[in-house]
C-alpha positions in Angstrom: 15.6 12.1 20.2 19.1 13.7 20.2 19.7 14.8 16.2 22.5 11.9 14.1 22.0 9.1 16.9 22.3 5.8 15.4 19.3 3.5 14.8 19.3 0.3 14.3 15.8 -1.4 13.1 15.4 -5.6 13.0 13.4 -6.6 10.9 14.3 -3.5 8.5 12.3 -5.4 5.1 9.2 -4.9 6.3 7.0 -2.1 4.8 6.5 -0.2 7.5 10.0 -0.5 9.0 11.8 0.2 5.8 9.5 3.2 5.6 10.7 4.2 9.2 14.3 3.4 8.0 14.1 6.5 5.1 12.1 8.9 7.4 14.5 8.8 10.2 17.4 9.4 8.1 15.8 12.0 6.5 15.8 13.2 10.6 20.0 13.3 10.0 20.4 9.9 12.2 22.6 7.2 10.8 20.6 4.0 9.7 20.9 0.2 9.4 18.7 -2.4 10.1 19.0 -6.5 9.3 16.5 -9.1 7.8 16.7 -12.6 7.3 16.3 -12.0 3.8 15.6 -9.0 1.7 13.3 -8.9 -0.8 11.7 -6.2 -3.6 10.1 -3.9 -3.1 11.6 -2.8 0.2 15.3 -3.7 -0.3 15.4 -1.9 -3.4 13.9 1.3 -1.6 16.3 1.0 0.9 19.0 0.4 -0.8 18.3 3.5 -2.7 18.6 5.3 0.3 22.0 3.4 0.6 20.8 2.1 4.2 22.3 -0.8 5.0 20.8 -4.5 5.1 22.6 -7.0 7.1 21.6 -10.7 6.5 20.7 -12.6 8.3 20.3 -11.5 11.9 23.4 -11.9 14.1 24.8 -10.0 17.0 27.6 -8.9 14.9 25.5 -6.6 13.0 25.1 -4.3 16.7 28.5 -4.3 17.1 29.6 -1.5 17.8 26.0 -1.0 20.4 23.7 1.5 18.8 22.2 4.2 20.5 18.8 3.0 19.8 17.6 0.0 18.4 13.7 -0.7 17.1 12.4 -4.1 16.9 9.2 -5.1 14.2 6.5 -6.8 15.1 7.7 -10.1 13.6 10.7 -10.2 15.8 10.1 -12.7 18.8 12.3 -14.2 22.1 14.9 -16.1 20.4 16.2 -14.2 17.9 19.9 -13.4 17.9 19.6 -9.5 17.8 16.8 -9.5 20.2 18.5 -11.2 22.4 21.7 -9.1 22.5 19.6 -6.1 23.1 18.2 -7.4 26.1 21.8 -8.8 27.6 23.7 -5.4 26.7 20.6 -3.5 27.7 21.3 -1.3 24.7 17.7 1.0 24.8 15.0 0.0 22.5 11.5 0.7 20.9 9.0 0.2 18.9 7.7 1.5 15.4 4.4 2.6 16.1 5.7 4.1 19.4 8.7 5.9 17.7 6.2 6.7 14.2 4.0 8.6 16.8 6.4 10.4 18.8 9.1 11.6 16.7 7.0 12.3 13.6 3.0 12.1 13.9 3.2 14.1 17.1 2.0 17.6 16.1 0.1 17.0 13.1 -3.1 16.0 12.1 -3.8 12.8 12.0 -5.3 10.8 9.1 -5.4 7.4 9.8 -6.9 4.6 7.3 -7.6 1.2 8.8 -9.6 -1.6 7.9 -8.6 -5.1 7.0 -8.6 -4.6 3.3 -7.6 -1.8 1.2 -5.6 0.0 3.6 -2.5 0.7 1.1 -4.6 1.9 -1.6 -6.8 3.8 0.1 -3.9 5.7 1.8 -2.0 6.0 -0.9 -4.8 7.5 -3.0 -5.7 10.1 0.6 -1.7 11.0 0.3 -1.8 11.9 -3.6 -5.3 14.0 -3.2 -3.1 16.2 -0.5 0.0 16.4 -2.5 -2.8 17.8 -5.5 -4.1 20.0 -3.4 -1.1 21.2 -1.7 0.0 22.6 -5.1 -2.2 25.7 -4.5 -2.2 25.2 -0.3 1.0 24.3 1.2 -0.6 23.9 4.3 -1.9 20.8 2.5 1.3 19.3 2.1 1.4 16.3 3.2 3.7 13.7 5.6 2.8 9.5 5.1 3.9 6.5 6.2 2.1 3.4 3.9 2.6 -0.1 3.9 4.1 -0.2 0.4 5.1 1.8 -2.2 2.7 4.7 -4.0 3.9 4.8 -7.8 3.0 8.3 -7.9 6.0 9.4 -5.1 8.0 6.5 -5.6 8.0 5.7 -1.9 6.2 4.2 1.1 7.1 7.7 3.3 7.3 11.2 2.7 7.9 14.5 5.3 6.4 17.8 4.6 5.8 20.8 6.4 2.2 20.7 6.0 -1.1 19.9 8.4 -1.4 16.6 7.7 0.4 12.9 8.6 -1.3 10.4 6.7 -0.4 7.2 7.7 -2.1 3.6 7.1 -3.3 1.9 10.7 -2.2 -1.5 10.7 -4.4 -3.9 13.3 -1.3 -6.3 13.8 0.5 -6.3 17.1 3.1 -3.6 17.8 6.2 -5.6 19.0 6.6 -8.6 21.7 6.5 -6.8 24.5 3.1 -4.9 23.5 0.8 -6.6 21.9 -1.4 -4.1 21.1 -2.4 -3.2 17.5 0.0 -0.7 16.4 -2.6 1.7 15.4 -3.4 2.3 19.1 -0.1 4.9 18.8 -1.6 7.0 16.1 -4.6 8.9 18.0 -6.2 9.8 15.2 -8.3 13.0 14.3 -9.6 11.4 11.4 -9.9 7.7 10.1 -11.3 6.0 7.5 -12.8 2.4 7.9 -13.0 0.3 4.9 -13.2 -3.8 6.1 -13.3 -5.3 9.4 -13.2 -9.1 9.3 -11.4 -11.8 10.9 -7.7 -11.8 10.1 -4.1 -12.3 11.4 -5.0 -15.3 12.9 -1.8 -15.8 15.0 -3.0 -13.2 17.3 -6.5 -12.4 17.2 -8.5 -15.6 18.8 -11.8 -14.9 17.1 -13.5 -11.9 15.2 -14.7 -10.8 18.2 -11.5 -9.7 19.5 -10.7 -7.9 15.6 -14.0 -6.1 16.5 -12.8 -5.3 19.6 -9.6 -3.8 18.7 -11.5 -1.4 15.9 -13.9 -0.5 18.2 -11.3 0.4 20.6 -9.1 2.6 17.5 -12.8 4.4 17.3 -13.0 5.1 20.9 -9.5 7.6 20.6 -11.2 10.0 18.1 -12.1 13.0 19.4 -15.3 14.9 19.3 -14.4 17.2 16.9 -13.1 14.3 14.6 -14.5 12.6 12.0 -14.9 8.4 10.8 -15.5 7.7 7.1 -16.9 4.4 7.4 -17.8 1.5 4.5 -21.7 0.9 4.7 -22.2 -2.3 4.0 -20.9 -4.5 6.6 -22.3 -5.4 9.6 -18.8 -5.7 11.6 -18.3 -1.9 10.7 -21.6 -0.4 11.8 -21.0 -2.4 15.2 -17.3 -0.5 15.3 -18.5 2.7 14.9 -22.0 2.7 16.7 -20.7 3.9 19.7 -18.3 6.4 17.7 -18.5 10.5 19.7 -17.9 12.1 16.8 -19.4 12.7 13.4 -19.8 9.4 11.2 -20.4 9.4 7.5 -20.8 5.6 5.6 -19.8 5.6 2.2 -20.7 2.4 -0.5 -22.7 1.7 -3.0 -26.4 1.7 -0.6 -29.5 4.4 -0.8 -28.3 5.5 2.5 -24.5 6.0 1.8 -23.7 9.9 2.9 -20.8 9.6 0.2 -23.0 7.2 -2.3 -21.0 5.8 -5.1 -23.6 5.0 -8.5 -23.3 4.3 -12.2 -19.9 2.2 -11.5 -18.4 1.2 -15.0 -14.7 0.4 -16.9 -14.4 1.7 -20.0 -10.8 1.2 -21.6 -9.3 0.1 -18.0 -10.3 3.0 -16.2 -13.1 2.7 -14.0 -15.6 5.8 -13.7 -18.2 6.6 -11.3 -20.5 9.3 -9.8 -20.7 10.3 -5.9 -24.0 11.8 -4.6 -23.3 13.5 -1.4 -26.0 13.4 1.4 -28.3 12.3 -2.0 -27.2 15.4 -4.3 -24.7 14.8 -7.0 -21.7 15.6 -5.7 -18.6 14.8 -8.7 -17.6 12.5 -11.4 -14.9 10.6 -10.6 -12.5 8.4 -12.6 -9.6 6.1 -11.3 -6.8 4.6 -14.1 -7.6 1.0 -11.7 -10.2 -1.7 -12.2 -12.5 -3.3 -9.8 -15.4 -1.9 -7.2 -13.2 -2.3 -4.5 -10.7 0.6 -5.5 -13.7 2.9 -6.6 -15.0 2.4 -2.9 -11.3 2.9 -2.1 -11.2 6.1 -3.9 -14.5 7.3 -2.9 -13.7 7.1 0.9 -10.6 8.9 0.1 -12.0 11.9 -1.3 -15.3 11.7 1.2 -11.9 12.3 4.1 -10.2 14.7 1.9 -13.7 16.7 1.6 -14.5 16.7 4.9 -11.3 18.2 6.1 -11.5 21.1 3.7 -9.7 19.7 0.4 -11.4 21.5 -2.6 -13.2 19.2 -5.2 -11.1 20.2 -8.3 -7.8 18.4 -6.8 -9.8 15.6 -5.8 -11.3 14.9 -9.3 -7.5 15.6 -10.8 -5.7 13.5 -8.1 -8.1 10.2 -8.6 -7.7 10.8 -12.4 -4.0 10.8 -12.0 -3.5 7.8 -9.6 -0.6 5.6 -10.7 -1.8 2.6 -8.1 0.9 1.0 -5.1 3.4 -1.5 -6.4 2.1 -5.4 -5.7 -1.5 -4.1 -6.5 -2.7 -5.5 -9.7 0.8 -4.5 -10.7 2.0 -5.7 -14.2 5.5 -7.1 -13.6 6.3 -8.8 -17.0 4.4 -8.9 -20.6 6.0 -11.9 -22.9 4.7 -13.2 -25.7 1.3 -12.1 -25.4 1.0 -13.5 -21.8 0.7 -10.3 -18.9 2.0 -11.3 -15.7 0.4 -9.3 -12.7 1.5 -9.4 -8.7 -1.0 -8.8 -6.3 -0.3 -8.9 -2.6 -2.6 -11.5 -1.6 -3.4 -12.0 2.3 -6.9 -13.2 3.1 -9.6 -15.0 1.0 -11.7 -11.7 0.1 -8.6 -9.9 -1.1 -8.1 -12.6 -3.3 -11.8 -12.9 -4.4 -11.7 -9.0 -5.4 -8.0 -8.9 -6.9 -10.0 -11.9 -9.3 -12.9 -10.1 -9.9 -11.3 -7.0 -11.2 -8.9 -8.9 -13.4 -12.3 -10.4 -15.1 -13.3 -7.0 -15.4 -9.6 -5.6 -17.0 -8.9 -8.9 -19.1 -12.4 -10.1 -20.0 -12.2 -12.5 -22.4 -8.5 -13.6 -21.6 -7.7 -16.8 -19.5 -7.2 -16.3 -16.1 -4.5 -18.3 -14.4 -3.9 -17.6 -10.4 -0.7 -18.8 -8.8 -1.3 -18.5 -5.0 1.5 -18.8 -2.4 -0.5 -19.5 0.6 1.9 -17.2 3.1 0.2 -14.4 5.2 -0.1 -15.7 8.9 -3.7 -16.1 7.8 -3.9 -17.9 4.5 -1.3 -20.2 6.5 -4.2 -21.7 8.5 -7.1 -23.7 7.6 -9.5 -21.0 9.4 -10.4 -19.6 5.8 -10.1 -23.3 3.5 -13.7 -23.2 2.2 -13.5 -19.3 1.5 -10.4 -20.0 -0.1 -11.6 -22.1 -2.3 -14.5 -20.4 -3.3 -12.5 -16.9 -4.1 -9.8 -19.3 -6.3 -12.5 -20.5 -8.3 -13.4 -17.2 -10.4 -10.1 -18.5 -11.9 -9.7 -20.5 -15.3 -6.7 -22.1 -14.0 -5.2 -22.2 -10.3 -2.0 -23.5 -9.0 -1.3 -23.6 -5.4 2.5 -23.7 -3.4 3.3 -25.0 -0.6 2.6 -23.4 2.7 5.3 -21.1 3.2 7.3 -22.3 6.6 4.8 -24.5 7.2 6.3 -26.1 10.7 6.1 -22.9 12.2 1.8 -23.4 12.3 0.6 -25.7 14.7 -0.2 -29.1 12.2 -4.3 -28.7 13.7 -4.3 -25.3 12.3 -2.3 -25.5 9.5 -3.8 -25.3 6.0 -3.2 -28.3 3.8 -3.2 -26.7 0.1 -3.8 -30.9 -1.2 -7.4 -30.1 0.6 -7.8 -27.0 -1.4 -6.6 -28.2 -4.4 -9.1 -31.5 -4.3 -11.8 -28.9 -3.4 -11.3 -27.0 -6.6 -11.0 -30.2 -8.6 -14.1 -31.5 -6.7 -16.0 -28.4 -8.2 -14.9 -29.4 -11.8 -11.9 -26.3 -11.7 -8.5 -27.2 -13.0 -6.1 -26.9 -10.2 -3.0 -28.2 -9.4 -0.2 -28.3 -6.3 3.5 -28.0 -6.4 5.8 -27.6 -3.4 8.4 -24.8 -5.0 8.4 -22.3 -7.2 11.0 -24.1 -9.8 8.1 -26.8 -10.2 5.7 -23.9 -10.8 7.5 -22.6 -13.3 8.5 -25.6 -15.1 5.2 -26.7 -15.2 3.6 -23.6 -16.1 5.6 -21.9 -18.4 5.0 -24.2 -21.6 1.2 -24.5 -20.5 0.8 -20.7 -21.1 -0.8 -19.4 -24.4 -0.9 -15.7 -26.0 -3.2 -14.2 -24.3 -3.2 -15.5 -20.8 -3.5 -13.4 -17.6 -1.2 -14.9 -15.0 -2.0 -13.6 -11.2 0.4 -14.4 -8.8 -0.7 -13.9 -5.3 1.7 -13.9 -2.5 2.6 -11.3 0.3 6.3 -11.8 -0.1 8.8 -13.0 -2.6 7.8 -16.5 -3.5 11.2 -17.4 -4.1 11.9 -15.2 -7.2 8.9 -16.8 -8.9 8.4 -12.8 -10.5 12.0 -13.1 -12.3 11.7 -16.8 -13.2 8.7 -17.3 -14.4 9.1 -14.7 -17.4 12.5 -15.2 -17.9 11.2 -19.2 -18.5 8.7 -17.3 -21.0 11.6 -15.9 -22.6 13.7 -19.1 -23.2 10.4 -20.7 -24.8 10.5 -17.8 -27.1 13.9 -18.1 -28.3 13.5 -21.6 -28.7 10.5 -21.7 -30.5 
């Protein structure tokens, strides 16, 4: 692209397209973009970058036509913008096409994709660079993640080094290519983490997930290489056909990167690898839960393998400050720690649960879930739902977020869920909106409760409301 064009991106609150709204003006082009409503942590990135958010979409906001706009892959026929585009034929793109072109291109390509753990895991790959690249500039490194990494403050970052790290999301590109967006990346590296059925409003069956990994593994080279979790069949059938090196990492005998001796001591979990079966490093990660060690150890076994020195690994896992809505502590009152976890699928959910036993034990576990992701919207997952909810004490369930936008034969009905809980002698309970959460939760709470909320967007403030409700109850008292 021509240098200071001006770009406008619809759909500009979404991780990844906020992330391509701060990279591109750090290019020199002039930037807006529109939502149809902003919400933390995105809008407050952006408007940090004073990058303006119109609200809600209209054609006014392209008025005067930009030179380029770039439509996210939850913008579809109808919408206002979209529409004016196409009738002014004003040129257009999309983010993994633009992401690729104007800013992978060149470099060497790290991509991390999986269905769970993606942000982490790139996030923690990003940090062990930025280590490293303290003694090797040529480590330096560029990213694009799907949300923001505490220890840079951001979701993007451009360096002059080797590497753009960037996390490969399997979700379609845009509606008029419905590929997964990280068929754009050609990778020389990737790591694998999860592959199970997800994103149910475009992938038919978990066949056709599989498919689209499989096909991500058929664009690295030879000379590449595939970290790659060991202990799931869907991932050994993605990568068995893989022309380039593949090492499995996990917790198994046969694990090339082996992770052993897992423990938490005073909320930081520690661990030893054994590489190829000889001890390779101690490692220790300021996060709890199995699920980030195994994030952390696939992140170093990349790092390793493309010539990052141990010592920066060790320092950068030691140093990790975790990715905002990741077990992130939003409000402590009274006693009562309220944590936001972005919650999107049933085994996400299960782990986020299973490390707060592990960080909290002893403390009352409440989980708020606002069934919202395109998945947890659908009934696909009700019985695995139900089963990950139940390593709570407590659960209350919301509404389905714009529930008459799922067919009513796929649609979850939370009422089923909650009777399935109750069924299995749980306390759980269902409320529509978030006020009736709060109001009902708020004077239930006790000193020492552990409060996960579990959502992949704003639930309607419920972040702000809910403590400022614990707040009133204390000045009250």
């Amino acid at each position: 692209m021509q240098p200071s064009r001006r770009i406008h991106l619809i759909g500009i609150c979404g991780t990844a397209m906020a992330s391509l709204a701060g990279m591109l003006q750090l290019k020199g082009h002039r930037v807006s973009g529109s939502d149809q409503a902003a919400y933390p942590p995105m809008s407050d990135q952006l408007r940090r970058l004073a990058i303006p958010i119109a609200e809600p979409f209209a054609e006014s906001n392209l008025q005067p036509a930009p030179d380029l706009v770039i439509v996210g892959n939850a913008i579809s026929r109808g919408n206002a913008e979209l529409e004016y585009v196409l009738d002014q034929r004003i040129p257009f793109t999309s983010l993994a096409r633009i992401v690729h072109d104007e800013f992978v291109a060149g470099h060497e390509s790290l991509v991390v994709a999986g269905t769970h753990g993606k942000t982490t895991t790139t996030s923690l790959l990003a940090w062990i660079y930025e280590v490293a690249s303290r003694q090797n500039p040529e480590l330096a490194p560029s990213f694009l993640i799907g949300g923001v990494a505490e220890n840079f403050g951001t979701s993007f970052q451009l360096r002059q080094g080797r590497p753009f790290i960037i996390e490969g999301d399997e979700y379609d590109t845009a509606f008029f290519d419905k590929g997964p967006k990280f068929m754009h990346y050609f990778p020389d590296a990737i790591i694998l983490t999860h592959v199970e059925f997800d994103h149910a409003d475009i992938y038919r069956d978990l066949d056709a997930v599989k498919t689209a990994f499989k096909r991500l593994v058929n664009l690295v080279p030879r000379r590449g290489r595939i970290v790659a979790f060991d202990a799931a069949e869907n991932v050994s059938e993605c990568v068995s056909r893989a022309m380039c090196a593949v090492e499995r990492y996990g917790f198994s005998a046969n694990s090339a990167w082996r992770a052993v001796d897992f423990r938490v001591e005073d909320g930081i979990s520690r661990w030893q690898v054994l590489r190829n079966g000889e001890a390779w490093a101690q490692l220790s990660l300021p996060m709890p839960g199995e699920h980030n060690a195994l994030n952390a150890t696939a992140a170093a076994a990349l790092a390793a393998g493309q010539g990052v020195p141990l010592e920066p690994i060790i320092e950068a896992l030691a140093t990790f400050r975790s990715v905002r809505r990741r077990l992130e502590v939003r409000a402590e009152v009274d006693g009562i720690t309220i944590i936001d976890d972005f919650a999107h699928h049933p085994t996400a959910i299960r782990e986020t649960l299973r490390a707060l036993r592990t960080a909290y034990a002893g403390r009352r576990l409440w989980a708020v879930l606002e069934p919202r992701s395109n998945t947890l919207r659908r009934n696909v997952f009700e019985r695995e739902l139900v089963d990950s909810l139940s390593l709570a004490d407590r659960v209350i369930v919301a509404g389905v977020f714009h529930s008459e936008k799922v067919p009513e034969l796929e649609r979850l009905h939370p009422e089923n869920v909650v009777a399935a809980l109750r069924s299995g002698g749980h306390d759980a309970s269902l409320f529509e909106n978030t006020d009736a959460i709060v109001t009902s939760l708020a004077p239930r709470l006790a000193s020492g409760d552990v409060v996960a909320i579990l959502s992949n967007g704003g639930f309607d403030g419920i972040y702000e409301k809910l403590p400022a409700a614990l707040r009133n109850r204390c000045q009250e008292a």
